[in-house]
C-alpha positions in Angstrom: -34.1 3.5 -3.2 -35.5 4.7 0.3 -31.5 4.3 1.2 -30.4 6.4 -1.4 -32.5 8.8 -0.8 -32.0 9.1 3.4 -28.1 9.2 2.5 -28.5 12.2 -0.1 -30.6 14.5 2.1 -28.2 13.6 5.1 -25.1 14.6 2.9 -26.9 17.9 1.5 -28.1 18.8 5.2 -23.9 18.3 6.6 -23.0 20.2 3.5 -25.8 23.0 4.2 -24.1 23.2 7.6 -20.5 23.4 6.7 -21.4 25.8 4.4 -23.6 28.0 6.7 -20.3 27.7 9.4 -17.9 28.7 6.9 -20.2 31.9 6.1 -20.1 33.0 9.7 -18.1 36.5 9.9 -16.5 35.6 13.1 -15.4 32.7 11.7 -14.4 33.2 8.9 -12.1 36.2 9.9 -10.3 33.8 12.2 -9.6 31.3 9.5 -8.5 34.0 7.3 -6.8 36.0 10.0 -5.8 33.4 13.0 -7.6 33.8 16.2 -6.6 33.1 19.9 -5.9 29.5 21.2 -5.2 27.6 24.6 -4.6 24.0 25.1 -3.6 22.6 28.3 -1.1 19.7 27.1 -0.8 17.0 29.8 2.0 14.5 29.2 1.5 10.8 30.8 3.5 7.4 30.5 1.8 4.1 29.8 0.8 3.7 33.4 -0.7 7.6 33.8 2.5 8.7 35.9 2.5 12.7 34.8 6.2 13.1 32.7 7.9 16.2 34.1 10.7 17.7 32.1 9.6 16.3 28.4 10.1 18.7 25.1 7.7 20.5 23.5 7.8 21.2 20.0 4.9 22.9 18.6 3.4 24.3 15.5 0.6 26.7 15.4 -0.2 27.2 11.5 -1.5 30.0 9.7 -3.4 28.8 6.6 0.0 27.4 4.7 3.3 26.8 5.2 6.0 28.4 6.3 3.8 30.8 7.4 2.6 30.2 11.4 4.9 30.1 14.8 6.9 27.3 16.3 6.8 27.2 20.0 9.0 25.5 22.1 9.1 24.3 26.1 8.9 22.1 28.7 6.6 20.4 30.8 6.2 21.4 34.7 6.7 18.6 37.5 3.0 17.3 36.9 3.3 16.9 33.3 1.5 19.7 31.9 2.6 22.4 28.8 0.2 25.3 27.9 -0.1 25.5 24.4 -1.1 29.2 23.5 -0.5 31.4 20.3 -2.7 32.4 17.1 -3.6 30.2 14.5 -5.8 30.0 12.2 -7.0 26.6 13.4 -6.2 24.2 10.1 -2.9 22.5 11.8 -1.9 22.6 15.2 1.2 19.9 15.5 2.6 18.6 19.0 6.1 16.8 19.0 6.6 15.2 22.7 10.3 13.9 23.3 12.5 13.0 26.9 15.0 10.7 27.4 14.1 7.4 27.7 10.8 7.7 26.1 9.7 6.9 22.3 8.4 10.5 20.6 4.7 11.2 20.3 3.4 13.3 17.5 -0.4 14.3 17.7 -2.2 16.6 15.2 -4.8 19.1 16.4 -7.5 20.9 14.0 -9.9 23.4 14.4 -11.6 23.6 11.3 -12.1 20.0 9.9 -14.9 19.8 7.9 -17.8 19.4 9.5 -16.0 19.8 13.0 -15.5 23.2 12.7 -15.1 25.1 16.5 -16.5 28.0 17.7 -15.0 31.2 17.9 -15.6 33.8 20.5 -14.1 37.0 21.4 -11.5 36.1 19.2 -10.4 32.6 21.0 -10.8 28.9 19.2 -13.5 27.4 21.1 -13.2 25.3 23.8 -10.2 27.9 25.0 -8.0 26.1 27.6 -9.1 22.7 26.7 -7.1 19.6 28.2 -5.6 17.0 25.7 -4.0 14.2 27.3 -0.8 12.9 25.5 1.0 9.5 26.5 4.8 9.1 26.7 5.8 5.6 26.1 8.6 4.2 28.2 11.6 2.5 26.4 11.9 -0.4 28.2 13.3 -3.3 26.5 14.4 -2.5 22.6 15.0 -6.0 20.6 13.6 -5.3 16.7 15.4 -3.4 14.0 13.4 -1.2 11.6 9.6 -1.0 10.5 10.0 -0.2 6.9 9.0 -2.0 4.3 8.1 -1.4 0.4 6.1 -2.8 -2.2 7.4 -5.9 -4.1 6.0 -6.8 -7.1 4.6 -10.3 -9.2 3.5 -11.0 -12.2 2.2 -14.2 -10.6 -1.5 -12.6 -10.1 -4.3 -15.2 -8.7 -2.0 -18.0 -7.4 -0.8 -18.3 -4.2 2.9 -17.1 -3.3 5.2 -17.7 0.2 6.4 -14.2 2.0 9.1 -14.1 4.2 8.5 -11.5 6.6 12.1 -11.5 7.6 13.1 -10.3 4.5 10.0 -8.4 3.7 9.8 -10.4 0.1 8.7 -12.8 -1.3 10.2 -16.4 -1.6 12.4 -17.7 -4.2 12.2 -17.3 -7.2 9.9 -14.8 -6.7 11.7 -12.6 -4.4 14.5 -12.9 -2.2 13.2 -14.6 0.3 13.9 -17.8 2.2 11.3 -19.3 5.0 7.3 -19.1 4.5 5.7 -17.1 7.2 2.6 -16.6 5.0 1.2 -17.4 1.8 -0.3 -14.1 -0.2 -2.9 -14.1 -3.0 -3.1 -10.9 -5.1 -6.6 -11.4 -6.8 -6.9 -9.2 -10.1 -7.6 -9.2 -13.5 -4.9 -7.3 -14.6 -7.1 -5.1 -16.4 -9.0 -1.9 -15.5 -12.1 -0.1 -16.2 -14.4 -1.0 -18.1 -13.4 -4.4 -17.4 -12.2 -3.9 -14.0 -13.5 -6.9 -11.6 -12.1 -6.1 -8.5 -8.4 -5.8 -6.6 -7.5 -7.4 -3.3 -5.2 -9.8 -1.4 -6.2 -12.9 0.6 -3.3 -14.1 3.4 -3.3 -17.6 4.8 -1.3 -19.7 7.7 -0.8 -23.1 7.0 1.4 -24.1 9.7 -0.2 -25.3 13.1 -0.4 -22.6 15.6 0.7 -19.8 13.0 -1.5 -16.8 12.0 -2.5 -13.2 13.8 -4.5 -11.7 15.7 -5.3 -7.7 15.9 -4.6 -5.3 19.0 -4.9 -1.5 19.1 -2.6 0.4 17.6 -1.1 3.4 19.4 -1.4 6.1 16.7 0.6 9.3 18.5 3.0 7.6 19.8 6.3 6.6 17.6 5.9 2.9 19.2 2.6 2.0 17.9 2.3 -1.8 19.2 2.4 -4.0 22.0 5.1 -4.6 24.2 5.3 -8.1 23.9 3.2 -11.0 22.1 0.8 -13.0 23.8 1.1 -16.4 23.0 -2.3 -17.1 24.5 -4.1 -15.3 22.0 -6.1 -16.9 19.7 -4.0 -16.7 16.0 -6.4 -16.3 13.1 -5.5 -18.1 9.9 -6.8 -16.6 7.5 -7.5 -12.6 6.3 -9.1 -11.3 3.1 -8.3 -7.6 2.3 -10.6 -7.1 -1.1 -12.8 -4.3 -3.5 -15.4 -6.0 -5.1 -17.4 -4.4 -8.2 -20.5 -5.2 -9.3 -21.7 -3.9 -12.5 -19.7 -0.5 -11.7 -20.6 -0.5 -8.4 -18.5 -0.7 -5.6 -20.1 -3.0 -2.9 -17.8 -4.4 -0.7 -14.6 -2.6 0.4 -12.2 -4.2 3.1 -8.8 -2.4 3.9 -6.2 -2.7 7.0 -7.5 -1.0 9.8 -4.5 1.9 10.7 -6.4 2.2 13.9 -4.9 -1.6 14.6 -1.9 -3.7 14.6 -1.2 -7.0 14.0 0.8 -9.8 16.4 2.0 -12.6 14.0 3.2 -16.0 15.0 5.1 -17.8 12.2 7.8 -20.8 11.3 6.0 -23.0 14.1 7.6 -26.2 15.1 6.0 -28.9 17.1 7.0 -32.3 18.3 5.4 -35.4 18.0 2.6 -35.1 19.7 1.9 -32.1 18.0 3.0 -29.3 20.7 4.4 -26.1 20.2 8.4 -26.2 20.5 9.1 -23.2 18.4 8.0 -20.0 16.8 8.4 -16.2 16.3 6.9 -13.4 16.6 6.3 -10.3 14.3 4.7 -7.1 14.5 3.0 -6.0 11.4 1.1 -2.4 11.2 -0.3 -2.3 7.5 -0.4 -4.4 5.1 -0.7 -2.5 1.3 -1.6 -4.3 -1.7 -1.4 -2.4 -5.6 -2.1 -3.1 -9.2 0.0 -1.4 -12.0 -0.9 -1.2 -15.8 1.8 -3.8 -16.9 -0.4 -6.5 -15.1 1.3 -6.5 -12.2 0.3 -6.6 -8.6 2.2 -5.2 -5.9 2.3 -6.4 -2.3 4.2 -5.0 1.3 4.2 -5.3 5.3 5.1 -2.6 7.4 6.4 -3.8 10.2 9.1 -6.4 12.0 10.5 -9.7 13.0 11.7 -10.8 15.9 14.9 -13.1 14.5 15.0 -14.7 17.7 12.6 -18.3 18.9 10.0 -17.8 21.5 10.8 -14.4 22.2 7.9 -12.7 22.0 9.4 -9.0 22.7 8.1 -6.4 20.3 9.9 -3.7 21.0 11.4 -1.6 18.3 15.0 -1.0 18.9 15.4 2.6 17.5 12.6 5.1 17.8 11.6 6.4 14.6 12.3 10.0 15.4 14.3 11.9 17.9 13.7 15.3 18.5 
């Protein structure tokens, strides 16, 4: 009870203070109105080197679209672009692009709730700050795409191969072909009031196959690792699930967009039971539905590499090109 009650004086004190910044004149006119903003953009590779020459695309937004003011340029020989305009602080959008380099794409906001900046003498607060943007070098592009979309089963509760290949699963349940995990779509197939909980469970059952989780990089259009590392310890099992408890939700576990995953899969080993063969995938969410037919729906963004041991991860194609 003491719980409850912490969280709902902490809620109505952030709400008091949102609402007390949102009343503030100054403010307020420049949300309505746009005010003045700065930001020093400083474009980097992986390694920190300062990209001279790179596009700028940017969009300083006024409240809603189309209204707001596109601004294009280039960086200088260390790297840097200064961002300045009027706004009125609700989207601020960077595109980064140069030869050679996957795009980065990186949001800025001035008035997200809660966050909201300052304004003085009619200048988004902290005027001239520095935002450092990364550039990531194209170095040696193996995978094809990164899509993927849902597939569906009527086969709820029991356990099902997926072929990440293919993005499906196996036969006769999909068109797939080779196991690289099994999936488990737990569900009732009913909803509220006798809802029970919605989730996925993914298992490994080959020796040496499973994941393991690395940082995803989420403004650049290459979000993984370079490469796998084999030395890695490869988890075998993951359990993505709501649980409800008398109404209640308790327990809510969901893919992590802040992380990627490295999967090793269609292990072969020799007699003595080492590793000859495997492959490597990247996999950067994992998505899991229910639909009023008593269906489940399941799908992996992300790619395989098609070919043994190589354990690049490199996508072939950026996503954009600007």
């Amino acid at each position: 009870m003491n719980k409850i009650l912490v969280a709902t004086v902490s809620i109505l004190v952030f709400l008091q203070l949102a609402v007390a910044a949102k009343k503030d004149p100054v403010y307020r006119d420049a949300r309505r109105n746009g005010a003045q903003t700065k930001i020093e953009l400083h474009i980097h590779d992986d390694d920190g080197t300062p990209v001279p020459d790179a596009k700028i695309k940017a969009y300083l937004g006024m409240n809603f679209r189309p209204l707001g003011t596109w601004i294009d340029g280039t960086t200088d020989t260390n790297g840097v672009f200064v961002l300045e305009g009027k706004t009125c602080g609700d989207e601020i959008e960077v595109f980064v692009a140069k030869d050679g380099y996957y795009g980065s794409h990186v949001v800025y906001c001035y008035a997200k709730m809660g966050e909201e900046r300052d304004v003085k003498d009619g200048k988004w607060q902290p005027y001239g700050a520095v935002e450092k943007i990364v550039l990531r070098r194209i170095v040696n592009p193996a995978l094809t795409s990164v899509g993927g979309q849902f597939v569906h089963t009527r086969r709820l509760n029991e356990w099902i191969g997926y072929d990440l290949e293919k993005r499906d699963f196996v036969s006769p349940f999909g068109a797939g072909i080779v196991v690289d995990f099994d999936v488990l779509i737990e569900w009732n197939g009913k909803w509220f009031p006798d809802y029970n909980g919605m989730g996925v469970r993914l298992r490994f059952k080959e020796p040496y196959s499973g994941y393991y989780s690395c940082d995803a990089n989420s403004m650049s259009d290459f979000k993984g690792p370079y490469a796998a590392n084999p030395q890695n310890e490869f988890l075998q099992e993951a359990r993505f699930f709501e649980v409800i408890t008398n109404g209640q939700q308790v327990e809510c576990h969901r893919f992590d967009l802040k992380k990627c995953w490295v999967v090793r899969s269609r292990c072969k080993v020799d007699e003595s039971g080492r590793l000859l063969e495997s492959h490597y995938s990247i996999v950067h969410r994992i998505g899991y539905s229910g639909s009023s037919d008593g269906t489940g729906g399941f799908r992996v963004i992300g790619a395989f590499n098609p070919t043994p041991n190589d354990t690049n991860l490199e996508p072939k194609v950026p996503k954009r090109q600007r």
